[in-house]
N, C-alpha and C positions, 0 to 999 in steps of 0.2 A: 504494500500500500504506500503510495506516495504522500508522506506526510508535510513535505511542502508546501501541498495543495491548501494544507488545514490551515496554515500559516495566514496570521492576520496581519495584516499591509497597510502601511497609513503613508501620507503625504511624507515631504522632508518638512515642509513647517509645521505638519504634528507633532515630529521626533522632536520639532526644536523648542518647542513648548512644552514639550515633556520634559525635557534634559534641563529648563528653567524650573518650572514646577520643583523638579526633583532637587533642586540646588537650593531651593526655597525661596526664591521671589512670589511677593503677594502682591505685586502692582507693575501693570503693564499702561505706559502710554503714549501714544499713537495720534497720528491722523491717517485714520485709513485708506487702505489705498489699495490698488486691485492685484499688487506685486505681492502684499503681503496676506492676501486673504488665506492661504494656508494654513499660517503661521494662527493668525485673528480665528481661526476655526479651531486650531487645537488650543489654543487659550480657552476658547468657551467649553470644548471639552474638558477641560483639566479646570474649570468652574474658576478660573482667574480673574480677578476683577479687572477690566482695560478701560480705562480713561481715553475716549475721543477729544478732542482737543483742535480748536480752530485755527493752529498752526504747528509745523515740524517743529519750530526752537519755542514753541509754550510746551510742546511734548518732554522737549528735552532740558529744560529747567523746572516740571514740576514734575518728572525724575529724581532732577540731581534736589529738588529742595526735599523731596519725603526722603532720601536715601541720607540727605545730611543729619534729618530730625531723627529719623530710623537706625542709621549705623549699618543698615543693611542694603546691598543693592538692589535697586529695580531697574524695569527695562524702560528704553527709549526707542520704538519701534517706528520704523518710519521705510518709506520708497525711494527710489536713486533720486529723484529732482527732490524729495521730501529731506534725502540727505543733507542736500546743500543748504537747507534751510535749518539742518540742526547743527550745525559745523558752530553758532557762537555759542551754544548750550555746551559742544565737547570743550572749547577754550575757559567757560567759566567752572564747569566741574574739574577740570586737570589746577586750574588755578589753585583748585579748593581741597585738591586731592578725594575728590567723590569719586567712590567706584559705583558708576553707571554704567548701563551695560547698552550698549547701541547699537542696534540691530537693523541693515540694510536689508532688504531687500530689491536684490539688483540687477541689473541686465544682464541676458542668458549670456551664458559660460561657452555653450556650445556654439557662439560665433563673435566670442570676445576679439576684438580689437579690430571688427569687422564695422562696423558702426552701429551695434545692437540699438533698438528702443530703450532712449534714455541711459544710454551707456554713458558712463563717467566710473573714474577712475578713485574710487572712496576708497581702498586701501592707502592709497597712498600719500591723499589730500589728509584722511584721519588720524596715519601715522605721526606726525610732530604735534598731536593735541593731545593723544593718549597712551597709555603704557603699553596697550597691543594691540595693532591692528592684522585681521586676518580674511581673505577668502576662502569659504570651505569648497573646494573640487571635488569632493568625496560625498554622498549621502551618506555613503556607511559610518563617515567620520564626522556626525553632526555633533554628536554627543561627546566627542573626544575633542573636539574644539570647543565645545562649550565649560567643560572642564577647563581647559586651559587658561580662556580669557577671562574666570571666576577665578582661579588659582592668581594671575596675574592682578585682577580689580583690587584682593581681598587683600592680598600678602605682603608683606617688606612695607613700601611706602605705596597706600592705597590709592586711586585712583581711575578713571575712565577707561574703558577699553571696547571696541569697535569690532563686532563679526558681519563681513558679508556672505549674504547668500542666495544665490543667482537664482532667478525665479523659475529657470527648469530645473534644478533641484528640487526649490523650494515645492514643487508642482508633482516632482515625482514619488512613487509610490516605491516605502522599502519594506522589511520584514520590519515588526517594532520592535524587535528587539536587536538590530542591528548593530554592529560593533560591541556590542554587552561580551563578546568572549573572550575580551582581552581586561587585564587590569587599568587601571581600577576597575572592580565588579561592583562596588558600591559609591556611586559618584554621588551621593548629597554632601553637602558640605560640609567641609570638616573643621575640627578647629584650626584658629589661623595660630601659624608660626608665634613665638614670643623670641628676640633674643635676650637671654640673661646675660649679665657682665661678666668678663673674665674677671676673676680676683685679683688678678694683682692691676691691672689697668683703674679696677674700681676703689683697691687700696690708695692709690696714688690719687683720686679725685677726690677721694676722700681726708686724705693730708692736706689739698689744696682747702678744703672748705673747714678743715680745722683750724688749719691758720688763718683763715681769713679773718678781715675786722671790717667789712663796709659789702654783702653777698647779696645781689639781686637776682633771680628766677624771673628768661624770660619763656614762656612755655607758648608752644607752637602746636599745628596743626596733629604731630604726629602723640601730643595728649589727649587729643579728643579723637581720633579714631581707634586708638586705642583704649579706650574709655577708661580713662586715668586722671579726670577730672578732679573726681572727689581724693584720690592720693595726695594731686597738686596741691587741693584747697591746703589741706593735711599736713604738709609738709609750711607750708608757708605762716599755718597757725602754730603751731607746736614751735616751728625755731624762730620764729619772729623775722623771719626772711621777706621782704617785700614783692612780692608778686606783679607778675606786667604778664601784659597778651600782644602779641605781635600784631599788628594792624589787619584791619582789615575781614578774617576770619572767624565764624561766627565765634560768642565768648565763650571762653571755657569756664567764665565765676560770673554768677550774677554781679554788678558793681555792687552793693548792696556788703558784699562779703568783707571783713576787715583786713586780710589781709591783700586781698584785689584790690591794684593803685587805677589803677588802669594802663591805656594803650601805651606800647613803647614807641613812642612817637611824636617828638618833642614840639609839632606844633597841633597836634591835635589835643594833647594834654601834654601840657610845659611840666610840671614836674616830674616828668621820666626824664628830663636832660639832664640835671644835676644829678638825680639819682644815680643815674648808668653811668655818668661822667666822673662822677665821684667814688664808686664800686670799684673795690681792689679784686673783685669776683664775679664774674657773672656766669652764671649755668645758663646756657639758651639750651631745654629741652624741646624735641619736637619737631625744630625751625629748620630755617635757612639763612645762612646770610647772604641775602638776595639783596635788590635794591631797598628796600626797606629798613633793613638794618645797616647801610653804606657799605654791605660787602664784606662786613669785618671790620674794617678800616674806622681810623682815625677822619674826622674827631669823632666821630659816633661813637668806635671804644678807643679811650684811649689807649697810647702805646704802649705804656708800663701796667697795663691793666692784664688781668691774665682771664683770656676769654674761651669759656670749654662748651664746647657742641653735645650733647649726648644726644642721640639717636637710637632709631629700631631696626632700620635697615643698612646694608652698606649703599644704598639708593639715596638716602639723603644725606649720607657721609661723604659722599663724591661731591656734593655741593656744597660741602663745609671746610672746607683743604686750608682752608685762610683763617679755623683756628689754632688756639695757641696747644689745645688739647680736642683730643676726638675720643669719643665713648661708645661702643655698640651696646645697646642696652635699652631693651622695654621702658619706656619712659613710666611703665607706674611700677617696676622692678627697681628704676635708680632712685624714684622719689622715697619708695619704704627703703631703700637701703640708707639714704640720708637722715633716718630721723633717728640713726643709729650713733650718728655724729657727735654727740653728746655737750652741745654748745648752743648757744642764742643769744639772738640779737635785739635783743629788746629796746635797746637806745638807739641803732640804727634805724630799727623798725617802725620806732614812735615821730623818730625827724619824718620819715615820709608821709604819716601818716598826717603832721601835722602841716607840709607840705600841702597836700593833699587839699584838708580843711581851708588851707587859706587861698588855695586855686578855687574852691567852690564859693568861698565869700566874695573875692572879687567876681567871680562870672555873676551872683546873684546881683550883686549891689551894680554890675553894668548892664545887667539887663532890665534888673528894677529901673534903671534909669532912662535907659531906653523904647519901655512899656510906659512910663509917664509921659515922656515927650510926642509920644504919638499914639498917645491916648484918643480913643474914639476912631482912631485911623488904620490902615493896613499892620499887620500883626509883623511881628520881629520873628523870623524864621528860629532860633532859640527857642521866644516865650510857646510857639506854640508847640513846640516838641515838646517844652515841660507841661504843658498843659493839658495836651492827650495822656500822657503820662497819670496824672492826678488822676484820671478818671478810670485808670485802668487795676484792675485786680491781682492780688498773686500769681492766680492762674493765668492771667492772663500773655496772649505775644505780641510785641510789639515786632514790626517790620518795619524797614527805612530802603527806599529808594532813590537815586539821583547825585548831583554832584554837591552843591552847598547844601542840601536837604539832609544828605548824608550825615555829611562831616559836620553841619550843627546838632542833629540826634546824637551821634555820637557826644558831643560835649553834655548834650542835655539828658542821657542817660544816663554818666558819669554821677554829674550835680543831683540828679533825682535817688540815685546810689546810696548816694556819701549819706544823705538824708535817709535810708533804712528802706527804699523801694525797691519792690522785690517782685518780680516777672517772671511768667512761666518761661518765656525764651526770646531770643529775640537772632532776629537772620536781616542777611542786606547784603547787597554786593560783594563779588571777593575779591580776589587779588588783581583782577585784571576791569574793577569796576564798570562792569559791563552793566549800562541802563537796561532796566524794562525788565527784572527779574522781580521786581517784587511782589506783583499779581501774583504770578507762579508761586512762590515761594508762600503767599499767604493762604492760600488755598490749600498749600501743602500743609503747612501749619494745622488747618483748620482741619482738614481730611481724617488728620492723625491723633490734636485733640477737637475734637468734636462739641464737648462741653466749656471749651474757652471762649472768648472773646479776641478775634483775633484784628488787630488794626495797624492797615500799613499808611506809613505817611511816604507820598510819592512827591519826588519833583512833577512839576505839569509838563519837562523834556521827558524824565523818565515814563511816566506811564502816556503817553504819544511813544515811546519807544515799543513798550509792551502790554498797553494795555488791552488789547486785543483779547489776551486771554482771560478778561472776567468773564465771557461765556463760560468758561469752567466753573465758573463758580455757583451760577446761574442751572449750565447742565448736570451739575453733579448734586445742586441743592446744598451745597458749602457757604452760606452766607458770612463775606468778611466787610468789615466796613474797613472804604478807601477815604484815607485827608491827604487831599489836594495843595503841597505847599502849591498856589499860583502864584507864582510873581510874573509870568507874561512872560519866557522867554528861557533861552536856555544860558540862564544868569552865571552860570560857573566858567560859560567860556567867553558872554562879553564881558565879564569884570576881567577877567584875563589881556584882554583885547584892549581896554579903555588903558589899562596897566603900560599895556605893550607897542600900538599902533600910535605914529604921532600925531595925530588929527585926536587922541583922547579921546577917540567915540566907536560906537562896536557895528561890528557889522554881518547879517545874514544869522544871526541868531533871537530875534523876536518872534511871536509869537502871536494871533488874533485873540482877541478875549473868547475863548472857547468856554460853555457853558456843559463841563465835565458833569454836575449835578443831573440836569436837562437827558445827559446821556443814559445816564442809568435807570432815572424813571421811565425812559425809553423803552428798558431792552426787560424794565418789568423789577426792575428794585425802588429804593429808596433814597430821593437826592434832596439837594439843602446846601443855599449857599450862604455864606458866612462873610460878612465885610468887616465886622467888629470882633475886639476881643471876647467882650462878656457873652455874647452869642454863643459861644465858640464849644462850650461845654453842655448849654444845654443842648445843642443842636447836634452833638455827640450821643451824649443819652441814650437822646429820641434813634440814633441810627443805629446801632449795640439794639434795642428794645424793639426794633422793629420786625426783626426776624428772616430780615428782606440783604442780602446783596447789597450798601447802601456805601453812598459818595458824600462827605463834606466837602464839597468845594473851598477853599479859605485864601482871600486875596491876599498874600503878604509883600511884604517889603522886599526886594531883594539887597540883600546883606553880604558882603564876603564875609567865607570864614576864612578861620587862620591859616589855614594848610591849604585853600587858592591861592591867598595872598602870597602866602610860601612858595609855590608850586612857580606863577607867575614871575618872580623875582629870582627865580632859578632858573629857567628857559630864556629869560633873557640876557642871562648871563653862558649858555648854553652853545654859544657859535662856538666854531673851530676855527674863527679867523687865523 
């Protein structure tokens, strides 16, 4: 008897939904498209939830934002033109080290390079954004590549990774159990790698931090995907060690927390300069010295300062070569090994702290004065990021999109902190501040806590950049309320302009008085527009309370922040004359 015959046969986009399934993804999302309907079938059989989504890069940032909140990856599924549409979603999760898993579905195999329907060449365009990019040529090897680019997303230092798969694969029919005869036999996920320190490398880091008399901790991306937050807090409480977060990446400490100063970033929050500047030690766990931290280099740390990298992979040890010391070591492995150290710094600990308190007095007592003076008038991009603030819950997340929108939330989460304000989480742009993420991201928020209160406050560039995707919010019945910083224009790069061109005036970056409110009672939520401050709160309320998808519109001022101002004043000193 021909027991072949008995053999049950499915698509290769079944196999490939299985071999996710099996990995453990519990969120797929897409804009459908007829390249990947295979794939979309064996999802619905393997009872996947798929999120449609009114564009490829909404697909591929409210991925990478539930995969941020989650720790675990999800898929970005998309068609060859749908590709080119998620390629700035691959640049913002590689920025952020999010392993998203993104999945083409692409023009046939069987007359590649011949000019297929919608042929383009996304292995290779993919390649410089993520850790692997691959075309599968094999049906039998769908699942052996899907292994692969998991093993690569999850392991060393995390990040995006890219499978194509040609849609006569994807179309064709195999045995389902195909490629299963080889090892691995059990492909769900395993635990990911830890490196522990070698002892005598971790003895010797460990003398440096005995001796030391001035030790700041500044903790990077690779604590929070290795979920080593709460060791961080841990270590920073216990030795009275002052704690920083690298720019930019969501936080690893509510502000709120005592030993969290804030950002290492001396114009976003001025006192990390003296701090860092003044540290005979600095631990950067996690990081890089990328441009954000000047490289290693002077003056950022100074010369005679002795600056140690600890890491998890030798993947972000290759990017550290310019410290004074390098560690391989699980970043929540070296913080418990540190609390072994038997020392504290409690007078160190207390100058920053008190640091700290008197950056929050002056921001308060400038912005009190600045909310007096234009009283009754457009809102101080600051006051009203402290003011959403006030209204918002423990549980609740706060989101921030844009360029000064940004970087004033950032200050005003800070000052709201120090004050004992405590938030379920908060997300925004990462390292490569790519506009139009924060819809996505809020949705994602809101997807995953369900019972929060979730509010993004958006520049009026940024969400024109991506606001497209509150239809997800809308079709998925994720109601988040949007505040509209409006200041008319894309304010982060004429104040740059006004800074930089000699005529002192900006140009091709304004804006028509667009009635953002108007839009979302449109499309079936809740809008409200806001020209005064005292408005500004109740008209908040009412959109949190309304149950509805819902936009505060709010006219403000545009204001530079410090780190434009900075930004600007460095570019122009920038030629290669």
């Amino acid at each position: 008897m021909d027991r072949a015959a008995d053999r049950t046969r499915i698509r290769g986009g079944a196999i490939l939904a299985r071999a996710l399934k099996e990995k453990g993804v519990d969120h797929v999302f897409t804009l459908a498209g007829g390249f990947c309907n295979p794939a979309l079938e064996g999802f619905m059989e393997c009872q996947m939830p798929v999120i449609n989504t009114p564009h490829e890069q909404v697909a591929g940032h409210l991925a990478d934002g539930h995969t941020r909140i989650t720790r675990k990856p999800s898929v970005c599924l998309v068609g060859p033109e749908g590709f080119a549409n998620a390629v700035p979603a691959m640049l913002e999760a590689g920025g952020e080290r999010s392993p998203v898993i993104f999945v083409t579905g692409s023009s046939t195999l069987k007359r590649q390079g011949a000019g297929g329907f919608k042929e383009i060449d996304d292995v290779a365009i993919a390649a410089p954004l993520v850790k692997y990019s691959v075309q599968i040529t094999d049906g039998e090897r769908i699942s052996e590549f899907v292994d692969r680019a998991w093993h690569a997303a999850t392991t060393g230092y995390p990040g995006p990774v890219h499978i194509s798969l040609p849609v006569d694969i994807m179309f064709s029919s195999f045995d389902e159990d195909v490629g299963r005869q080889e090892r691995p036999f059990a492909r769900d996920a395993r635990p990911i790698p830890r490196a522990w320190p070698e002892p005598t490398a971790l003895e010797r880091i460990m003398r440096l931090l005995q001796s030391a008399e001035r030790p700041v901790i500044i903790g990077g991306h690779g604590i929070w995907w290795s979920g080593a937050e709460k060791a961080f807090e841990t270590a920073g409480m216990r030795l009275r060690i002052p704690l920083f977060n690298v720019p930019y990446h969501q936080k690893l400490l509510g502000e709120e927390c005592e030993a969290y100063m804030g950002l290492a970033d001396f114009h976003q929050y001025h006192p990390s300069k003296p701090a860092i500047q003044e540290a005979d030690l600095v631990l950067m766990i996690g990081g890089r010295l990328d441009n954000q931290m000047n490289f290693g280099n002077p003056p950022f740390f100074p010369a005679d300062q002795k600056l140690v990298c600890i890491n998890g992979s030798h993947e972000e040890l290759d990017h550290n070569r310019a410290a004074d010391e390098m560690l391989l070591s699980d970043p929540g492995a070296f913080l418990e090994a540190i609390l072994k150290v038997g020392k504290t710094w409690p007078g160190w600990f207390d100058l920053q702290r008190q640091r700290r308190a008197d950056w929050v007095a002056e921001w308060t007592a400038h912005i009190a004065a600045e909310t007096s003076k234009d009283a009754g008038g457009k809102m101080h991009p600051l006051q009203l990021s402290l003011d959403v603030q006030a209204e918002l819950g423990s549980d609740d997340w706060l989101i921030f999109d844009g360029g000064n929108t940004h970087f004033w939330s950032e200050i005003a989460v800070n000052m709201a902190g120090w004050h004992g304000k405590k938030l379920g989480g908060i997300m925004h742009p990462g390292n490569y501040s790519l506009l139009g993420v924060g819809v996505s991201f809020a949705v994602a928020a809101k997807a995953t806590h369900p019972k929060s209160n979730i509010v993004l406050i958006s520049g009026d560039g940024a969400f024109l950049s991506g606001g497209l995707s509150i239809e997800a919010a809308f079709q998925e019945n994720l109601p988040i309320t949007v505040v509209i910083d409006n200041n008319g224009g894309l304010d982060c790069i004429s104040q740059q302009q006004e800074r930089l061109f000699a005529s002192g005036k900006h140009f091709a970056t304004d804006f028509r008085d667009i009635p953002f409110h108007a839009m979302f009672e449109g499309l079936g939520g809740h809008g409200e527009l806001v020209t005064k401050r005292e408005d500004l709160a109740p008209a908040l309320r009412r959109a949190m309370a309304s149950g509805k998808t819902a936009c505060v519109n709010v006219k403000c001022r545009g204001v530079i922040s410090p780190i434009v101002a900075a930004t600007s004043d460095k570019r122009d000193k920038a030629s290669i004359e």
